[in-house]
mmCIF file of the N, C-alpha and C atoms, coordinates in Angstrom:
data_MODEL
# 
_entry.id   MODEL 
# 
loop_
_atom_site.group_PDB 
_atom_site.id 
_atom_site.type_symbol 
_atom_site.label_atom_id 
_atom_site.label_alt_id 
_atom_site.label_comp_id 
_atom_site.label_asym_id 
_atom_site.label_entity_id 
_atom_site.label_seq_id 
_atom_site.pdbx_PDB_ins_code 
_atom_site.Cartn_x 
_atom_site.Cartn_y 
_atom_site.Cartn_z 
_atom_site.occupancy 
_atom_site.B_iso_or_equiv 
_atom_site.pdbx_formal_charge 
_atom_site.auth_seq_id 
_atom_site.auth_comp_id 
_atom_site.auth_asym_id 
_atom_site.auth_atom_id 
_atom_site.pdbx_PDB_model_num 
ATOM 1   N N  . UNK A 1 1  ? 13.392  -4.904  1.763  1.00 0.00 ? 1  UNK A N  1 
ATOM 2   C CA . UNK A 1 1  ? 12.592  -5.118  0.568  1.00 0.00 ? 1  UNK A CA 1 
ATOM 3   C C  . UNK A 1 1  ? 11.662  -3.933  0.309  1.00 0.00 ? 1  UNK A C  1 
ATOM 4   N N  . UNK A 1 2  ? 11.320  -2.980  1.547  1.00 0.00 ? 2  UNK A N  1 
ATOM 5   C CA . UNK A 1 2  ? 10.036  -1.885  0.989  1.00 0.00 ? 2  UNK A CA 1 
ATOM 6   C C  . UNK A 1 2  ? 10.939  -1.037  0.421  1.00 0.00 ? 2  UNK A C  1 
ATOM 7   N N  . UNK A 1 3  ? 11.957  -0.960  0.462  1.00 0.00 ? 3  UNK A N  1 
ATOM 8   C CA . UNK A 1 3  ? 12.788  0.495   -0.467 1.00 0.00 ? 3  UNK A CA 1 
ATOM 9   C C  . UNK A 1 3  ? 12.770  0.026   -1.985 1.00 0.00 ? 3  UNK A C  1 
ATOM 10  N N  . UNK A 1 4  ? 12.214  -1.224  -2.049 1.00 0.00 ? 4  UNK A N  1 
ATOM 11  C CA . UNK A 1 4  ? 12.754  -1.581  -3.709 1.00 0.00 ? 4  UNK A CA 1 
ATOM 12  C C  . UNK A 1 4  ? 10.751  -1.652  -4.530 1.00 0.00 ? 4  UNK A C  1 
ATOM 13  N N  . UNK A 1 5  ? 9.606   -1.462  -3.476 1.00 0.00 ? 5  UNK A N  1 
ATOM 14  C CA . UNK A 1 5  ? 8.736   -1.204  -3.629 1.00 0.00 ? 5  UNK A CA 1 
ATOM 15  C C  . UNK A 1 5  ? 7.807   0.120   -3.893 1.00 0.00 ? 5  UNK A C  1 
ATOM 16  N N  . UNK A 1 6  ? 7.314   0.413   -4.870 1.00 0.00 ? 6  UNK A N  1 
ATOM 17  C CA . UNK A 1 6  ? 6.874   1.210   -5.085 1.00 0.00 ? 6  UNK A CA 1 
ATOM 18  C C  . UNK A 1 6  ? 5.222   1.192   -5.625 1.00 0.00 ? 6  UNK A C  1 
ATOM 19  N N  . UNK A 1 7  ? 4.534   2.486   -5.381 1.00 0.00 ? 7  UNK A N  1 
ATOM 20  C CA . UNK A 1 7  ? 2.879   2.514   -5.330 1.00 0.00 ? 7  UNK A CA 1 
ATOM 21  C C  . UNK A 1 7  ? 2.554   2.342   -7.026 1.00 0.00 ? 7  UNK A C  1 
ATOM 22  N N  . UNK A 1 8  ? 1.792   1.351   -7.394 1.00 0.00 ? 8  UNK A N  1 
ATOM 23  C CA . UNK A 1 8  ? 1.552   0.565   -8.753 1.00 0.00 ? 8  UNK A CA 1 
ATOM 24  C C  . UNK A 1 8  ? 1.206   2.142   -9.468 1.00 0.00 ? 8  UNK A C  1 
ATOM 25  N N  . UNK A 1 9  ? 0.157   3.042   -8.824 1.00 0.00 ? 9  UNK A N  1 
ATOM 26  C CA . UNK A 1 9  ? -0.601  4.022   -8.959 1.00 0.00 ? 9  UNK A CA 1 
ATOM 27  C C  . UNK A 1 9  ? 0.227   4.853   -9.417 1.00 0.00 ? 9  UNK A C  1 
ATOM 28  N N  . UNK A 1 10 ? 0.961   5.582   -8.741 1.00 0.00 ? 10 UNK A N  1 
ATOM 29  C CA . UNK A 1 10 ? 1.809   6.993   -8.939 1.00 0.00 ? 10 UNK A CA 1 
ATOM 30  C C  . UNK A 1 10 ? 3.596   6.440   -8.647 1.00 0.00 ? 10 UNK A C  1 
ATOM 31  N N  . UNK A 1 11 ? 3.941   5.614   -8.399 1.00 0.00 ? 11 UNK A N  1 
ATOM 32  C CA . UNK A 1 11 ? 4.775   5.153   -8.540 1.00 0.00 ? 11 UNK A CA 1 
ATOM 33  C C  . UNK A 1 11 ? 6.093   6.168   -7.432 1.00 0.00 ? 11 UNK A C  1 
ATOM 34  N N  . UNK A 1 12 ? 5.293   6.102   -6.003 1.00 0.00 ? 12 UNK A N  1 
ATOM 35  C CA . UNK A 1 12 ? 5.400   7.044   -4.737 1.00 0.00 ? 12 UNK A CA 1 
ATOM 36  C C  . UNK A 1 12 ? 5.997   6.077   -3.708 1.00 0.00 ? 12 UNK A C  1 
ATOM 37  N N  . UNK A 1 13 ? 6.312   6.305   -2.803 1.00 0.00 ? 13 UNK A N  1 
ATOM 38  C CA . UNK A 1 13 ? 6.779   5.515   -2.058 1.00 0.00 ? 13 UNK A CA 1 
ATOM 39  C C  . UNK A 1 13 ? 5.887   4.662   -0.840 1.00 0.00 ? 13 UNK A C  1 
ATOM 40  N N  . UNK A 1 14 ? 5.892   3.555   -0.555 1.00 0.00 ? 14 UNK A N  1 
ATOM 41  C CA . UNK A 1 14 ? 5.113   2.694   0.539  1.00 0.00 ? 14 UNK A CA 1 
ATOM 42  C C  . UNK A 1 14 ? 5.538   2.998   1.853  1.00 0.00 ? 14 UNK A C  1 
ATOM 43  N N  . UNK A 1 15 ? 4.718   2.529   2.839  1.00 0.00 ? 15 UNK A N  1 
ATOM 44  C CA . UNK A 1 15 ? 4.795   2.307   4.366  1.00 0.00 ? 15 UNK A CA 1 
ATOM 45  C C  . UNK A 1 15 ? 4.317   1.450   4.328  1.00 0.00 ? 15 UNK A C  1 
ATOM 46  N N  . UNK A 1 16 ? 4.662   0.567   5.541  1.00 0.00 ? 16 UNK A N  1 
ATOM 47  C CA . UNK A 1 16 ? 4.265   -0.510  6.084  1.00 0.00 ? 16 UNK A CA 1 
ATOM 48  C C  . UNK A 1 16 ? 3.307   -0.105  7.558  1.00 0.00 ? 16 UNK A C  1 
ATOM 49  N N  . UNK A 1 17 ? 2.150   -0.664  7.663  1.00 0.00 ? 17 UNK A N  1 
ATOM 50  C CA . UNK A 1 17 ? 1.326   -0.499  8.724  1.00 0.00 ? 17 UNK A CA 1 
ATOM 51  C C  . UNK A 1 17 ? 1.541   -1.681  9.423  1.00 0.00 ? 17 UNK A C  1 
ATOM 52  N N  . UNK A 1 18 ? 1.838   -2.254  10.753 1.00 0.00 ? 18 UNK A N  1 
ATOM 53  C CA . UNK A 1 18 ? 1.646   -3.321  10.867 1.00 0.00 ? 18 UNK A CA 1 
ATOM 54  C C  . UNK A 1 18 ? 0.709   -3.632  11.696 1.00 0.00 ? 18 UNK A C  1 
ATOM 55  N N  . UNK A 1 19 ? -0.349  -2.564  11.944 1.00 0.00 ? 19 UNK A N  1 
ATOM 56  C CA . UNK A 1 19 ? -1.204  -2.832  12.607 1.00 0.00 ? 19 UNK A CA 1 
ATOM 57  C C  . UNK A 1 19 ? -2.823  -3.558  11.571 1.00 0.00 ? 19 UNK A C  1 
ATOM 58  N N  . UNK A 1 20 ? -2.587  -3.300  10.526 1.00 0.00 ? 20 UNK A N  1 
ATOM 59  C CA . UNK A 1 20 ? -3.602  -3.461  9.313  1.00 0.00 ? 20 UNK A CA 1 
ATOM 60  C C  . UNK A 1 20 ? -3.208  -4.446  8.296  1.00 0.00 ? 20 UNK A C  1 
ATOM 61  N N  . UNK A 1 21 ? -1.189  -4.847  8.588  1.00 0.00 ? 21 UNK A N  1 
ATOM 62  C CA . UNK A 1 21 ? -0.785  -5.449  7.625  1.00 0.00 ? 21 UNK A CA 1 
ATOM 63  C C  . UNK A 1 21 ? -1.000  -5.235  6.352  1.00 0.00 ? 21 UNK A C  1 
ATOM 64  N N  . UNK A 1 22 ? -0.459  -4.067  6.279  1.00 0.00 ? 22 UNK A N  1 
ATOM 65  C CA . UNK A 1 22 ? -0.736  -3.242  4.342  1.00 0.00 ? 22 UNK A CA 1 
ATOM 66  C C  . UNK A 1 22 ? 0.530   -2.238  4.648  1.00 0.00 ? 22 UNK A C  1 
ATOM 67  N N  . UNK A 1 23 ? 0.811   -2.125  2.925  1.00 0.00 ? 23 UNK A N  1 
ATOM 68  C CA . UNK A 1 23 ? 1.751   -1.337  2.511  1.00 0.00 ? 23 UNK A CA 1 
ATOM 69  C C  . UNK A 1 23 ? 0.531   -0.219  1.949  1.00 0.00 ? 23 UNK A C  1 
ATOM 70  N N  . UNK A 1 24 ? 1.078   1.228   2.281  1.00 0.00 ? 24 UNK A N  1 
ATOM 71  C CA . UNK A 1 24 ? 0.217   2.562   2.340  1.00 0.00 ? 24 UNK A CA 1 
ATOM 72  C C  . UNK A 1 24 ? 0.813   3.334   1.250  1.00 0.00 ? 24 UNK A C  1 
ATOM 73  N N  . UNK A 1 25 ? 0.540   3.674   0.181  1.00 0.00 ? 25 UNK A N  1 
ATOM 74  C CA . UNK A 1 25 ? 0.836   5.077   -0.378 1.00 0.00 ? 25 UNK A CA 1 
ATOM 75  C C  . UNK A 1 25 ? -0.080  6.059   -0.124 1.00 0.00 ? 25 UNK A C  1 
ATOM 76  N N  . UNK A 1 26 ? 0.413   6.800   0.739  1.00 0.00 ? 26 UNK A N  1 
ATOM 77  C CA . UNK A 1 26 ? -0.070  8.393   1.236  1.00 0.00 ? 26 UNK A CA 1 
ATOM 78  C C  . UNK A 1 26 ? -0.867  9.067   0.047  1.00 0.00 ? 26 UNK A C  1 
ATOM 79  N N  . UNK A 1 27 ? -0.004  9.053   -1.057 1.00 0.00 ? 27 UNK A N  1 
ATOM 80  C CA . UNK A 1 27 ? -0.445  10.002  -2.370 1.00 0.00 ? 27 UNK A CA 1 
ATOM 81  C C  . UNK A 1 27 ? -0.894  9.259   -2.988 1.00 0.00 ? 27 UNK A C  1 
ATOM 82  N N  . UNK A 1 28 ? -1.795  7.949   -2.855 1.00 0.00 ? 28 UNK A N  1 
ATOM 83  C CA . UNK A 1 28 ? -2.758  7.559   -3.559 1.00 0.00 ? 28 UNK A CA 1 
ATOM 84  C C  . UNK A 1 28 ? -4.308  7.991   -2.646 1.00 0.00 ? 28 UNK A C  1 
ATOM 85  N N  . UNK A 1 29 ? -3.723  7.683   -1.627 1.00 0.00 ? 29 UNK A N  1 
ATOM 86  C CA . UNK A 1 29 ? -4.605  7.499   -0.887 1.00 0.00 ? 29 UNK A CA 1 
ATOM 87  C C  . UNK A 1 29 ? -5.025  6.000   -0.522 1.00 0.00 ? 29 UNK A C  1 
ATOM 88  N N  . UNK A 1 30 ? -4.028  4.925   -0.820 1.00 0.00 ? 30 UNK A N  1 
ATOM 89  C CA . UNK A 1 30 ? -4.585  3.514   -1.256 1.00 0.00 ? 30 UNK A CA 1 
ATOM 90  C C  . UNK A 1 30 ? -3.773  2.694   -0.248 1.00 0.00 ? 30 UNK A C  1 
ATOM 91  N N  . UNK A 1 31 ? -4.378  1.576   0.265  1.00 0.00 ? 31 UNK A N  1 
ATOM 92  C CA . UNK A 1 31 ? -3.662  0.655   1.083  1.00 0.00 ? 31 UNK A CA 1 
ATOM 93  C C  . UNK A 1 31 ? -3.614  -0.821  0.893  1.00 0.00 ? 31 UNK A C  1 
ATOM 94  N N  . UNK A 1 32 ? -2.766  -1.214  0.136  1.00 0.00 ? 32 UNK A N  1 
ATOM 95  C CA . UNK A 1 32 ? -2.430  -3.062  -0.482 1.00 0.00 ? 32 UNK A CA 1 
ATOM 96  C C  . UNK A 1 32 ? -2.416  -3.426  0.618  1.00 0.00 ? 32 UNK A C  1 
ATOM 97  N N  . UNK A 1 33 ? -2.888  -4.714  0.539  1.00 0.00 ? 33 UNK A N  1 
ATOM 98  C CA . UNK A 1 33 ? -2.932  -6.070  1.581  1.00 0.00 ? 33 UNK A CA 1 
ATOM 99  C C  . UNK A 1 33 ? -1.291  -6.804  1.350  1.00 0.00 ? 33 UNK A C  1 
ATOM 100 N N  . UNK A 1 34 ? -1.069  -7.221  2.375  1.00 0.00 ? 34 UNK A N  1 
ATOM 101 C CA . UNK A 1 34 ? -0.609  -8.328  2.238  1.00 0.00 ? 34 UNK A CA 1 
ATOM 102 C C  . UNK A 1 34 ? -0.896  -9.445  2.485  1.00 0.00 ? 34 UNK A C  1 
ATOM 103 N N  . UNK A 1 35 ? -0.725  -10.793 1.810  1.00 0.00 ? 35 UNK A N  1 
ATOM 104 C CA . UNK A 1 35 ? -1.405  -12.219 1.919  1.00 0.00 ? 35 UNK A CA 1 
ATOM 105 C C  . UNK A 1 35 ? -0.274  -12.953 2.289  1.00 0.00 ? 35 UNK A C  1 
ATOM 106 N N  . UNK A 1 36 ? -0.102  -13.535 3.428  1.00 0.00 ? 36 UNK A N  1 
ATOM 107 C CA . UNK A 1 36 ? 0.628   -14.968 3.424  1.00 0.00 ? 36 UNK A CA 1 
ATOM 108 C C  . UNK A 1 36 ? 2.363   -14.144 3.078  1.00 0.00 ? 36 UNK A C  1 
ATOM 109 N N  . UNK A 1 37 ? 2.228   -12.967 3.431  1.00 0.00 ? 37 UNK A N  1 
ATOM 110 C CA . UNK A 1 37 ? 3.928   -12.498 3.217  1.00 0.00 ? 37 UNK A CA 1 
ATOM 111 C C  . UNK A 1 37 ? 3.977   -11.874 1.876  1.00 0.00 ? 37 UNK A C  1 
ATOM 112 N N  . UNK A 1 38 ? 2.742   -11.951 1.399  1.00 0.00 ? 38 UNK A N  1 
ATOM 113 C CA . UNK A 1 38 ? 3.399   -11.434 -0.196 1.00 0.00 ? 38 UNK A CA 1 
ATOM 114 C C  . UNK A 1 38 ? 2.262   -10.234 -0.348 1.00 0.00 ? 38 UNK A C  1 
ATOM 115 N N  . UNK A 1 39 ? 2.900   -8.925  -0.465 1.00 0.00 ? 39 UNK A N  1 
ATOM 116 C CA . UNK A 1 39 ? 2.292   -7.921  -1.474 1.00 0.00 ? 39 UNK A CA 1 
ATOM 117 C C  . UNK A 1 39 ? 1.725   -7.577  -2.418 1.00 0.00 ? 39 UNK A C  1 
ATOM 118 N N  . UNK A 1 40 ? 0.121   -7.355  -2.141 1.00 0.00 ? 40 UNK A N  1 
ATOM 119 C CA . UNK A 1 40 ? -0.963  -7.528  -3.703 1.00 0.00 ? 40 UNK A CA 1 
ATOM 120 C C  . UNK A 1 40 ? -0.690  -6.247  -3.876 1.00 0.00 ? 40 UNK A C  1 
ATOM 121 N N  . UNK A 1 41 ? 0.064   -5.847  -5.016 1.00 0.00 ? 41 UNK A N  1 
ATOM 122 C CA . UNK A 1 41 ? -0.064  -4.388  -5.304 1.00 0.00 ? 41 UNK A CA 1 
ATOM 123 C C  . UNK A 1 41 ? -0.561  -3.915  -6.870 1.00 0.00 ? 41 UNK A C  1 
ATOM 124 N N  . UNK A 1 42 ? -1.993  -4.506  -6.625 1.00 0.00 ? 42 UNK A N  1 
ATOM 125 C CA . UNK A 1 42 ? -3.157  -4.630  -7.589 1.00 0.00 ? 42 UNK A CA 1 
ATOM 126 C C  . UNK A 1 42 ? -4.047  -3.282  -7.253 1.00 0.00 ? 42 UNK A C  1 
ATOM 127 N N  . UNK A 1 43 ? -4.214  -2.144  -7.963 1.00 0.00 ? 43 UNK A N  1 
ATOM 128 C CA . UNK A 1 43 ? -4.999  -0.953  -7.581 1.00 0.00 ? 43 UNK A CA 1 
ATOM 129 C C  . UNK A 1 43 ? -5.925  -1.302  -7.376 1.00 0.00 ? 43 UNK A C  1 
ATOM 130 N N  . UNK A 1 44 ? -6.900  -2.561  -7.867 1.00 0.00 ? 44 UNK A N  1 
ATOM 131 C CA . UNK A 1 44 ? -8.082  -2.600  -7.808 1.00 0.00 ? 44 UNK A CA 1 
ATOM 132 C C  . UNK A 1 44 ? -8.412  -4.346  -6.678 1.00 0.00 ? 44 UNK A C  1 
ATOM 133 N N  . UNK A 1 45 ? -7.187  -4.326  -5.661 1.00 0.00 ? 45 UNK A N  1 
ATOM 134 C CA . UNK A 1 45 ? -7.244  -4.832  -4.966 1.00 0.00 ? 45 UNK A CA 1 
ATOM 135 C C  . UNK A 1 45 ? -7.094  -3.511  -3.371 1.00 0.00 ? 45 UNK A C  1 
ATOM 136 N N  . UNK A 1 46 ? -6.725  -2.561  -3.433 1.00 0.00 ? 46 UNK A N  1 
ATOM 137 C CA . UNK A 1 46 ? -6.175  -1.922  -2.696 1.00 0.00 ? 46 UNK A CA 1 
ATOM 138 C C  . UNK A 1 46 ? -7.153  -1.084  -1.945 1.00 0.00 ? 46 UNK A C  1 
ATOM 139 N N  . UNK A 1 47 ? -7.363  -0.728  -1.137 1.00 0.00 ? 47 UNK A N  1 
ATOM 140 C CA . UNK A 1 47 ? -8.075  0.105   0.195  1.00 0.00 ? 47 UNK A CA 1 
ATOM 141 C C  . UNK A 1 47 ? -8.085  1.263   0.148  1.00 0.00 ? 47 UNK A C  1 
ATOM 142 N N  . UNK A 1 48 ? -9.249  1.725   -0.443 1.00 0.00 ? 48 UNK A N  1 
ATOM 143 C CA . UNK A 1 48 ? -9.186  3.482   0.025  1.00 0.00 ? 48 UNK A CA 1 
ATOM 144 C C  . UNK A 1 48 ? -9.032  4.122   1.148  1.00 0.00 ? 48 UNK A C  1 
ATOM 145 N N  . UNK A 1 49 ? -7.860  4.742   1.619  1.00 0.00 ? 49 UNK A N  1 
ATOM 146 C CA . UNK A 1 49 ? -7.552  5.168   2.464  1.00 0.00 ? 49 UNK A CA 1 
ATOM 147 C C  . UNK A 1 49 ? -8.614  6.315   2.835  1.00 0.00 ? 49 UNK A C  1 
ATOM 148 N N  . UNK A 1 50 ? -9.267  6.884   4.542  1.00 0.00 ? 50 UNK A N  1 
ATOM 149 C CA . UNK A 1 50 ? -9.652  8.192   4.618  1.00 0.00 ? 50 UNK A CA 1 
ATOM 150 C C  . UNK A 1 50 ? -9.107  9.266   4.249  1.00 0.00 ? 50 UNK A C  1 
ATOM 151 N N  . UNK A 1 51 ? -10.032 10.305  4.065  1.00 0.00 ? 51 UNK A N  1 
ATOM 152 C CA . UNK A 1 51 ? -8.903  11.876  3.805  1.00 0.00 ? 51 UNK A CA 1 
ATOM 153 C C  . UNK A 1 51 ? -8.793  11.806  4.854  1.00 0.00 ? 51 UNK A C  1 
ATOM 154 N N  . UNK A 1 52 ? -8.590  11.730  5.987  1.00 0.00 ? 52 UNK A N  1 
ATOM 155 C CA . UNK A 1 52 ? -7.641  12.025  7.296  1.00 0.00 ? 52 UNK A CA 1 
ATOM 156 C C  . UNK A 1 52 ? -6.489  11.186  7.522  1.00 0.00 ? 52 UNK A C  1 
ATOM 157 N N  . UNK A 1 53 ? -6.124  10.349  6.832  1.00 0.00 ? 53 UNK A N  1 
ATOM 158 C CA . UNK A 1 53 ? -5.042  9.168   6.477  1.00 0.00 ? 53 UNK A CA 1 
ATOM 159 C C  . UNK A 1 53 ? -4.193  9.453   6.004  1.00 0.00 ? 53 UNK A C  1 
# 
């Protein structure tokens, strides 16, 4: 299912963290939650990633 997902933002590709349980776009800098199995991929739900991230 993450190959058919893409970053709401720039429309870049996801990772899965499973230590944080979030899908990551690198080139946002942004990290979606996931809830209960399902992917909020709401920008203004999403996690600013560090610049060292």
């Amino acid at each position: 299912m993450l190959g058919v997902l893409v970053c709401p933002k720039t429309k870049g590709p996801l990772t899965y963290d499973s230590a944080t349980n979030e899908l990551i776009s690198k080139k946002a800098k942004l990290a979606y939650p996931i809830r209960d199995g399902v992917p909020i991929l709401l920008v203004e739900s999403a996690r600013k990633l560090d610049e060292d991230t």
